[in-house]
N, C-alpha and C positions, 0 to 999 in steps of 0.2 A: 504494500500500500504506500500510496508516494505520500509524504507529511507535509508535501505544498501543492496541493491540488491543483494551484493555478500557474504552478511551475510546468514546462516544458518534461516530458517524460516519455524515457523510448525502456522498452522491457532490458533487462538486462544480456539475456544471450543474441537482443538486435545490437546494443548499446558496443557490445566485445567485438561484433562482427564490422561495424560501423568503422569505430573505432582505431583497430587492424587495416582495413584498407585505405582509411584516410592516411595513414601512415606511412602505410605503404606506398601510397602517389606522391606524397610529400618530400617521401624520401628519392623517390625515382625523379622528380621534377627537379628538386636539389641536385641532383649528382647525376643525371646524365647529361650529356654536350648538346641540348637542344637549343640555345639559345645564347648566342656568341655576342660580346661588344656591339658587331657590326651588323644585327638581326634588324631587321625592319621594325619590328617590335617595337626597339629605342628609339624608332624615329616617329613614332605616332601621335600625337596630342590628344587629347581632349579638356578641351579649358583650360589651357594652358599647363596641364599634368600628362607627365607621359602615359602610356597605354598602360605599359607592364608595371611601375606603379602600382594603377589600379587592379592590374592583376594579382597582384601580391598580398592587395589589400585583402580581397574578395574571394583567394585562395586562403587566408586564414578565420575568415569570418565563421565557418563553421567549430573551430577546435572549442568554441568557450560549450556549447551545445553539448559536443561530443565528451568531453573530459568530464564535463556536470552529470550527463548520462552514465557515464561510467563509473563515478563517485558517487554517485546518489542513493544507492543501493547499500550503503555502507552506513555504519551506522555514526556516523560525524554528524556534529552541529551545524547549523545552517550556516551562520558566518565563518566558520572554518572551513566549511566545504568551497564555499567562495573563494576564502581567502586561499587557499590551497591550488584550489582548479585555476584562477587566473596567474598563480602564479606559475605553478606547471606549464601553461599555455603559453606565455609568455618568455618563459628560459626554451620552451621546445622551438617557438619563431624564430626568438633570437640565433639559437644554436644552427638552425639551419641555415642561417644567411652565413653565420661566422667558419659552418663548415664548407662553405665557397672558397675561401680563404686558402682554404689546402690544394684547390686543387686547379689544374691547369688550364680549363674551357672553361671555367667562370670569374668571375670576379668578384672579391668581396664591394659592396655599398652600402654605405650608410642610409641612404633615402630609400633602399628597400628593405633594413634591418625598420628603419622608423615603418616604414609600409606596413609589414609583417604584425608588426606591435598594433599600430593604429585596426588592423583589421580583430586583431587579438580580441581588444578592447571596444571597437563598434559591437562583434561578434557579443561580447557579455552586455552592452547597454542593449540589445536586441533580444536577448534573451532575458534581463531583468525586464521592457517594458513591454514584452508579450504576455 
């Protein structure tokens, strides 16, 4: 039984399966060579923001959702479970921008390390005013 009814609530063996594969993409989007310096991608605007930017944003807008689903089931307090999941959320974005850094077809950024976060963070304001 979920202890906040008007929270967001996925069962827990969808919450694992969810969970897994968003990770699994995250990790494969991080670390394979699809998208070099010189990709069209960078050269895109919308409203004066790049494209991939917004894609960064929008590629982590889901983790606050998924992390809460998969803690929720747990028997933690409400504001620790918060405090917990957004923080998880937030070292997991981070780490993936900072493991660009190692390697040779990408590049560490800072404005997509802030992307990453910023989606983190709309991700849980979206999920608190649901």
């Amino acid at each position: 039984m979920n202890p906040h009814p008007h929270m967001f609530s996925i069962p827990t063996k969808h919450a694992n399966k969810l969970i897994a594969w968003y990770l699994v993409i995250i990790l494969l989007l991080t670390l394979l060579p699809l998208n070099g310096n010189d990709s069209k991608l960078n050269h895109i605007y919308i409203v004066e923001i790049r494209l991939d930017y917004l894609a960064h944003l929008a590629l982590y807008l889901p983790i606050g959702f998924l992390v809460r689903a998969y803690l929720q089931h747990r028997s933690i307090a409400s504001l620790k479970l918060f405090v917990l999941s957004t923080i998880a959320s937030l070292v997991f974005a981070s780490g993936m921008e900072y493991v660009q850094f190692f390697t040779t077809w990408w590049s560490f950024n800072i404005n997509d390390l802030i992307a990453n976060n910023m989606g983190v963070l709309l991700g849980y304001l979206l999920l608190i005013v649901i």
